[in-house]
SEDOLO-731117 format. One record per residue (C-alpha): residue number from 1; residue in one letter; y, x, z. Coordinates in Angstrom, 1 decimal, always signed. Layout:
SEDOLO-731117
{NUM A {Y X Z}}
...
END
This chain:
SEDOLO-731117
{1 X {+7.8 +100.2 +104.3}}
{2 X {+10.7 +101.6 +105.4}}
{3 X {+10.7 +105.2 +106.5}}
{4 X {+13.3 +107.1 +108.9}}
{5 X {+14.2 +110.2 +108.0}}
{6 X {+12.7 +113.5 +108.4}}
{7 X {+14.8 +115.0 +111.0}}
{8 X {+13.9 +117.4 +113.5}}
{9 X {+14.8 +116.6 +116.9}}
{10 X {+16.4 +120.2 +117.4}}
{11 X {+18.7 +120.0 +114.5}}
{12 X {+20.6 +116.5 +116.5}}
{13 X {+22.5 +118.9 +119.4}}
{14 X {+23.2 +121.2 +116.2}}
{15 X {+24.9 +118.7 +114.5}}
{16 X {+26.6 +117.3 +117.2}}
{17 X {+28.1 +120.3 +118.9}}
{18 X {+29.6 +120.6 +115.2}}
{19 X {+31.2 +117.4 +114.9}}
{20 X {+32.6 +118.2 +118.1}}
{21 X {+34.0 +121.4 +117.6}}
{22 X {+35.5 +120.6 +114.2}}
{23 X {+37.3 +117.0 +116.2}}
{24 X {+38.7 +119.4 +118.7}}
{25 X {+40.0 +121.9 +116.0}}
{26 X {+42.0 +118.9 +113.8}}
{27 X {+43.4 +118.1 +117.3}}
{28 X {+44.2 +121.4 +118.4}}
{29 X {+45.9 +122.1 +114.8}}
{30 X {+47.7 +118.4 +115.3}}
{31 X {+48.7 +119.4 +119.1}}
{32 X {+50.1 +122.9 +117.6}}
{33 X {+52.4 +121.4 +114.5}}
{34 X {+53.7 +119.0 +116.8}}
{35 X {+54.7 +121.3 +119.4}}
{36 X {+56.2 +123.8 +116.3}}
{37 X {+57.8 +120.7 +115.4}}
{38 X {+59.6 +120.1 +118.9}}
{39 X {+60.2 +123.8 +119.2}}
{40 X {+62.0 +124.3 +116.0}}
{41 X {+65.8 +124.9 +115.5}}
{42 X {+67.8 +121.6 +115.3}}
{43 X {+70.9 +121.9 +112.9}}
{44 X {+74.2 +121.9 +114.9}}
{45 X {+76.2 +118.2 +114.3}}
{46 X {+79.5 +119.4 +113.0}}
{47 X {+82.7 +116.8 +113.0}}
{48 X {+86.4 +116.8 +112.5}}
{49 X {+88.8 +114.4 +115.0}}
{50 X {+92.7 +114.4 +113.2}}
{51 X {+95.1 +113.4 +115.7}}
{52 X {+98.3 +111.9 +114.1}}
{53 X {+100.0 +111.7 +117.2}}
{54 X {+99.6 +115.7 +117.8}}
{55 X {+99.6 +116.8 +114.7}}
{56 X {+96.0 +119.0 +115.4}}
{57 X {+92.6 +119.0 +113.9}}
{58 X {+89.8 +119.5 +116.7}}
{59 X {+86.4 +121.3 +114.7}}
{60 X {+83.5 +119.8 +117.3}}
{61 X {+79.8 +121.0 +117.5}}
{62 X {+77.5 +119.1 +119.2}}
{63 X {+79.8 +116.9 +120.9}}
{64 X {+81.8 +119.8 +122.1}}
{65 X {+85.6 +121.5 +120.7}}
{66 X {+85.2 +124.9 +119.4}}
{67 X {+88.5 +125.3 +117.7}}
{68 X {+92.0 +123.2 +117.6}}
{69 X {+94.4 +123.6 +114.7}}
{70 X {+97.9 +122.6 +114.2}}
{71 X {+98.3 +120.4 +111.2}}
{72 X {+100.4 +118.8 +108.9}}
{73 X {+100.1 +115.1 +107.9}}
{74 X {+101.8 +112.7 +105.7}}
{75 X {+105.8 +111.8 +106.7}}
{76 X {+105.2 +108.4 +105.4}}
{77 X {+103.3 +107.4 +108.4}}
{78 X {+99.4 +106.0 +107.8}}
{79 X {+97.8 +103.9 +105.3}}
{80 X {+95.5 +103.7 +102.8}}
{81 X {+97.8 +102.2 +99.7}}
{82 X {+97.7 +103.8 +96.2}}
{83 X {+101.4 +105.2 +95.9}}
{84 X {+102.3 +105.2 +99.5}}
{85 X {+101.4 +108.6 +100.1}}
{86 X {+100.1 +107.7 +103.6}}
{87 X {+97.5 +110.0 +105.2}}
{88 X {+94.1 +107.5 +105.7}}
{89 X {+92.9 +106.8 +109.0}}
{90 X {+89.2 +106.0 +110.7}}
{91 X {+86.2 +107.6 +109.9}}
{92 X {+85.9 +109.1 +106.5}}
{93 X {+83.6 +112.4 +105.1}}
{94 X {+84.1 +115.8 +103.8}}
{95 X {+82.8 +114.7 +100.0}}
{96 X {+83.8 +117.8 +98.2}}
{97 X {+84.7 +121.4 +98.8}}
{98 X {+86.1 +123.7 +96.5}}
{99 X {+87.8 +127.4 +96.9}}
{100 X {+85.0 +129.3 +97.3}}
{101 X {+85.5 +132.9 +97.1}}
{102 X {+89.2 +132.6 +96.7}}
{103 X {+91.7 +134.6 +98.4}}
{104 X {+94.4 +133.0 +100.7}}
{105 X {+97.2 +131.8 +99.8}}
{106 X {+95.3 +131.1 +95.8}}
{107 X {+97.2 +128.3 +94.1}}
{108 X {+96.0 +125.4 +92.7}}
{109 X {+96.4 +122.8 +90.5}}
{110 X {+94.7 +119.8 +89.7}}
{111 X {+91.7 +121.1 +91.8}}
{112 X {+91.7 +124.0 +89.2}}
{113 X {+93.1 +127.7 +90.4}}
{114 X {+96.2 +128.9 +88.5}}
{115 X {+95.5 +132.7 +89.3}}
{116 X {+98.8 +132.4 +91.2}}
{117 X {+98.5 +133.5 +95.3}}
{118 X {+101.6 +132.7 +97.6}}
{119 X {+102.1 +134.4 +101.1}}
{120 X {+102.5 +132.5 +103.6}}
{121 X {+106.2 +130.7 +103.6}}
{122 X {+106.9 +131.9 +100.6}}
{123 X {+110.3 +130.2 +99.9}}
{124 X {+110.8 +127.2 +97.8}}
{125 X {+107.2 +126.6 +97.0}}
{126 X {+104.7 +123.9 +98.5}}
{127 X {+101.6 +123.5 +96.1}}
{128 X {+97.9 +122.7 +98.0}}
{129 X {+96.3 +126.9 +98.6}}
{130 X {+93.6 +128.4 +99.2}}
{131 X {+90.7 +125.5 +99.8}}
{132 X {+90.2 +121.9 +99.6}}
{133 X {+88.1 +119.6 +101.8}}
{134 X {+87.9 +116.3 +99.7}}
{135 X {+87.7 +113.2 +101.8}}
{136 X {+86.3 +110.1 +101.3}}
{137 X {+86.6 +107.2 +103.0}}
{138 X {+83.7 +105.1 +104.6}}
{139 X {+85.5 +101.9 +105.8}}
{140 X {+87.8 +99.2 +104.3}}
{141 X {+91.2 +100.7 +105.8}}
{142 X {+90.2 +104.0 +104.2}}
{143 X {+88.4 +103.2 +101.1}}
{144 X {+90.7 +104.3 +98.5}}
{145 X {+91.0 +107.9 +100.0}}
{146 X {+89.1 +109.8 +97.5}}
{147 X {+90.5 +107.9 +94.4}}
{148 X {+94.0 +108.9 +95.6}}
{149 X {+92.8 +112.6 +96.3}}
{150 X {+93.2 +112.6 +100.0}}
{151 X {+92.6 +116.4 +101.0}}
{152 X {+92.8 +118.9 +104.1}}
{153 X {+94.1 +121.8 +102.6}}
{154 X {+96.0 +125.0 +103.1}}
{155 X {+99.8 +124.8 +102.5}}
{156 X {+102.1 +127.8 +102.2}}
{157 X {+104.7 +125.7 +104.0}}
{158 X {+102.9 +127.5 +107.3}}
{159 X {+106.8 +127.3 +109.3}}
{160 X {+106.7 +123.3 +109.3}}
{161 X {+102.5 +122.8 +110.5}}
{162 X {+102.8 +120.6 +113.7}}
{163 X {+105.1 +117.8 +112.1}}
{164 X {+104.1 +115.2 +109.6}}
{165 X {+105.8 +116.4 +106.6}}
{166 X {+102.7 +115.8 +103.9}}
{167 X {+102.4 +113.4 +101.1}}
{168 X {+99.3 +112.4 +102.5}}
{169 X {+97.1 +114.9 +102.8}}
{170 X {+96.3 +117.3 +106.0}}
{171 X {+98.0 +120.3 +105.6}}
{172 X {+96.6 +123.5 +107.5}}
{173 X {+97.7 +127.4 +107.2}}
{174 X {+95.7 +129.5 +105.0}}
{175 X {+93.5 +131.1 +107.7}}
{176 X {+92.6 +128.1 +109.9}}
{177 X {+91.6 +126.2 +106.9}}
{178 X {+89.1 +129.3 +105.4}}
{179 X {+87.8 +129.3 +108.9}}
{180 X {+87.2 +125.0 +109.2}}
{181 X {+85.7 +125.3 +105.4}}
{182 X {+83.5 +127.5 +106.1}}
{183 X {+82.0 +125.8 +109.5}}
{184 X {+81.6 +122.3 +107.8}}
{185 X {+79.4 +121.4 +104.8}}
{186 X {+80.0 +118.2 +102.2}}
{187 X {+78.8 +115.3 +104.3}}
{188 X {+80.5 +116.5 +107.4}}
{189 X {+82.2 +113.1 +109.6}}
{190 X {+85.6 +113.2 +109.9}}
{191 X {+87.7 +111.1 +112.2}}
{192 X {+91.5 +110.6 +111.3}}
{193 X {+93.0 +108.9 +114.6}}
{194 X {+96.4 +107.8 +115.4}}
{195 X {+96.3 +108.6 +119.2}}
{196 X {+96.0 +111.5 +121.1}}
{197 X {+92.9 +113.2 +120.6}}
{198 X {+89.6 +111.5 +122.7}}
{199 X {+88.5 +114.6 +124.0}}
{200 X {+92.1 +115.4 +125.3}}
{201 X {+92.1 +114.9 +129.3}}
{202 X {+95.4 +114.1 +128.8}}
{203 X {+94.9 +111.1 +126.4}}
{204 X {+93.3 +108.8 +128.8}}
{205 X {+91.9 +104.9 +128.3}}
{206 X {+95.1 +103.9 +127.0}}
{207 X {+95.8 +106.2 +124.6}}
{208 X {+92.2 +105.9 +123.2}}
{209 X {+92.8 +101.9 +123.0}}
{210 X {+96.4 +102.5 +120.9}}
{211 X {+94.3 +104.3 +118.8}}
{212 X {+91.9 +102.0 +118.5}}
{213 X {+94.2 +98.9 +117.3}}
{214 X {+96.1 +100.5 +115.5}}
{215 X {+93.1 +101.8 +113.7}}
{216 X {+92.2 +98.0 +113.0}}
{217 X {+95.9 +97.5 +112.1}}
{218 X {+95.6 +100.2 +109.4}}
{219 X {+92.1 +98.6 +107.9}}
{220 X {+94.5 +95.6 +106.7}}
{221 X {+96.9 +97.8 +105.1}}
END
């Protein structure tokens, strides 16, 4: 014969007012890590917009310029090409970075520093100073941008920044390019346009749809 349990009738509002009280302090525990959750700091989105057109590097956070740079880019015009020396456009990424610690104006070579730092336009000289921001491309027009070691870099050749004189690279004086290095990590997006730059008031609809074809244009070089 089957027997219910022994239990006395007091201990049921016991156990209850338990079960309760432990239900409403998982969901006040849930209720507070969410709301820590919401609360906490997001990570600024950092991004780099090249405009060939200008010659200037824009450094954006959240949407919004911080800091424009005069630039250098390649005087063979854009492109993608191994042995063209043409400076890549479209969206591409910061894959590398190297020059930590270095002085301005440190030399290298092959990635590598020689010991050797330049002033700035220090005559008959023109090696890549002082850091390196490795690109790499994400699309088809801009693919083989890392294998032909496509880099924004400090130049000694400070006198000429503002007129496409590279071999491909982006060129930038020693200070600006310390500064943008140190505000970007590896992963950060970067936009190489051939137009003015989108978040000039003076580039208008036009200018941002010449950048866009000839963008497509330069995915089938």
């Amino acid at each position: 014969m089957f027997r219910a349990p022994n239990l006395c009738l007091n201990t049921l509002p016991m156990l209850l007012t338990r079960s309760l009280f432990a239900i409403f302090a998982v969901l006040t525990l849930s209720i507070s890590t969410a709301k820590a959750v919401d609360e906490a700091p997001k990570a600024d989105r950092v991004e780099i917009v090249v405009s060939i057109a200008e010659q200037k590097l824009v450094l954006k956070k959240n949407g919004e310029v911080i800091r424009r740079y005069p630039v250098s880019t390649s005087r063979f015009g854009v492109g993608d090409a191994y042995g063209t020396y043409r400076t890549p456009i479209g969206h591409l990424q910061v894959s590398d970075k190297i020059g930590d610690g270095l002085p301005a104006g440190a030399v290298f070579k092959h990635r590598s520093p020689t010991g050797e730092v330049l002033a700035p336009n220090a005559p008959g000289r023109d090696p890549i100073v002082t850091r390196i921001l490795w690109l790499n491309g994400l699309e088809a027009g801009n693919r083989n941008a890392y294998g032909r070691c496509v880099y924004i870099h400090g130049t000694p050749d400070e006198k000429r920044l503002g007129r496409p004189v590279s071999y491909g690279c982006i060129r930038m004086r020693s200070t600006d390019v310390m500064e943008l290095y140190a505000a970007t990590p590896v992963g950060t997006d970067v936009s190489i346009v051939v137009g003015r730059l989108p978040s000039d008031p003076g580039a208008g609809i036009m200018g941002l749809i010449a950048s866009a074809a000839t963008s497509l244009r330069g995915a089938k070089l």
